[in-house]
C-alpha positions in Angstrom: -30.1 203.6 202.1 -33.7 201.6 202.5 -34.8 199.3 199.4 -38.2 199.8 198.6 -40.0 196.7 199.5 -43.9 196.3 198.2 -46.3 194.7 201.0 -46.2 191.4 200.7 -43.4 191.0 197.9 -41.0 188.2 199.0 -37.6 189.6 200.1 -35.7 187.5 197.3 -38.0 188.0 194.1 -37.1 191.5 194.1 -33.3 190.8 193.7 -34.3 187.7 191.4 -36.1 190.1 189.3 -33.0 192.8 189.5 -30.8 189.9 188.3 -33.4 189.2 185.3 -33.5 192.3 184.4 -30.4 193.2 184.0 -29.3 190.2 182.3 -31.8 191.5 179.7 -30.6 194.8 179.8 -27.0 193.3 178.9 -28.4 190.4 176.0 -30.1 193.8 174.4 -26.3 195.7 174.6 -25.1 192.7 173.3 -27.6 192.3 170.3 -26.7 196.1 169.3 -23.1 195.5 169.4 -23.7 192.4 167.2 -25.9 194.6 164.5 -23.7 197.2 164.4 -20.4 195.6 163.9 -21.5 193.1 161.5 -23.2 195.4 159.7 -20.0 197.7 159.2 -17.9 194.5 158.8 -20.7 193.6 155.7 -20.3 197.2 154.3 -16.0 196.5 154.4 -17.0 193.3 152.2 -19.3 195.0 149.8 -17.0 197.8 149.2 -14.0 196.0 148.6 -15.3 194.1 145.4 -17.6 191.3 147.2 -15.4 188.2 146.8 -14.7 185.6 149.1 -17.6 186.0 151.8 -15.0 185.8 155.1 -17.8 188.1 157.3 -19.6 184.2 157.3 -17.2 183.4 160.2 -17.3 186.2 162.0 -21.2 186.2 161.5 -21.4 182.5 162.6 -18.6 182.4 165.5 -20.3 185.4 167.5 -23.6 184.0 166.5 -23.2 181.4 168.2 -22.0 183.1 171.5 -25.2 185.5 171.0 -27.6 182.4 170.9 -25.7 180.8 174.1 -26.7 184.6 176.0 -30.1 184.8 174.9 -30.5 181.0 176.2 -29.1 182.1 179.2 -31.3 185.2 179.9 -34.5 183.9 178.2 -34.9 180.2 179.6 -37.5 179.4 181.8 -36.9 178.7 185.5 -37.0 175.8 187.0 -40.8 174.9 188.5 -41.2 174.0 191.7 -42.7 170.3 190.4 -39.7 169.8 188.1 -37.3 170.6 191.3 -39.9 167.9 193.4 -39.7 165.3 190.2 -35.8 165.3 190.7 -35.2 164.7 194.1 -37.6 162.1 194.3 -35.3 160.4 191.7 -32.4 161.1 193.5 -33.9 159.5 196.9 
């Protein structure tokens, strides 16, 4: 099977963009699994008298793995100058 190719497009930017874009694809699955669960874990809580607020750790724990994937698939690439700046400190 042939990959379409646009004139000029650089044979590794299309698979860069694949890759980018389905890193998105997953951050977005893993936003709505997120949503949902808390949300049902925070309807458990309200419905069971509202006490002691333990959905705090769950919210914070896989919070903080949420922020690590949207870091991951939103940073910016690395420029071409940034790449130059470092090796001329490495030399």
């Amino acid at each position: 099977m042939t990959e379409l190719q646009t004139p000029g497009a650089e044979p590794g930017l299309r698979e860069q963009a694949t890759i980018r874009l389905r890193k998105k694809s997953e951050f977005r699955e893993h936003l709505l699994a997120y949503v949902l669960c808390n949300a049902f874990l925070l309807m458990i809580w309200a419905l069971t008298g509202t006490g002691f607020f333990w959905p705090a750790f769950l919210l914070l724990g896989w919070g903080i793995g949420l922020v690590f994937h949207a870091w991951d698939v939103y940073r910016q690439p690395f420029s071409e100058e940034r790449i130059r700046r470092e090796m001329d400190r490495m030399r």
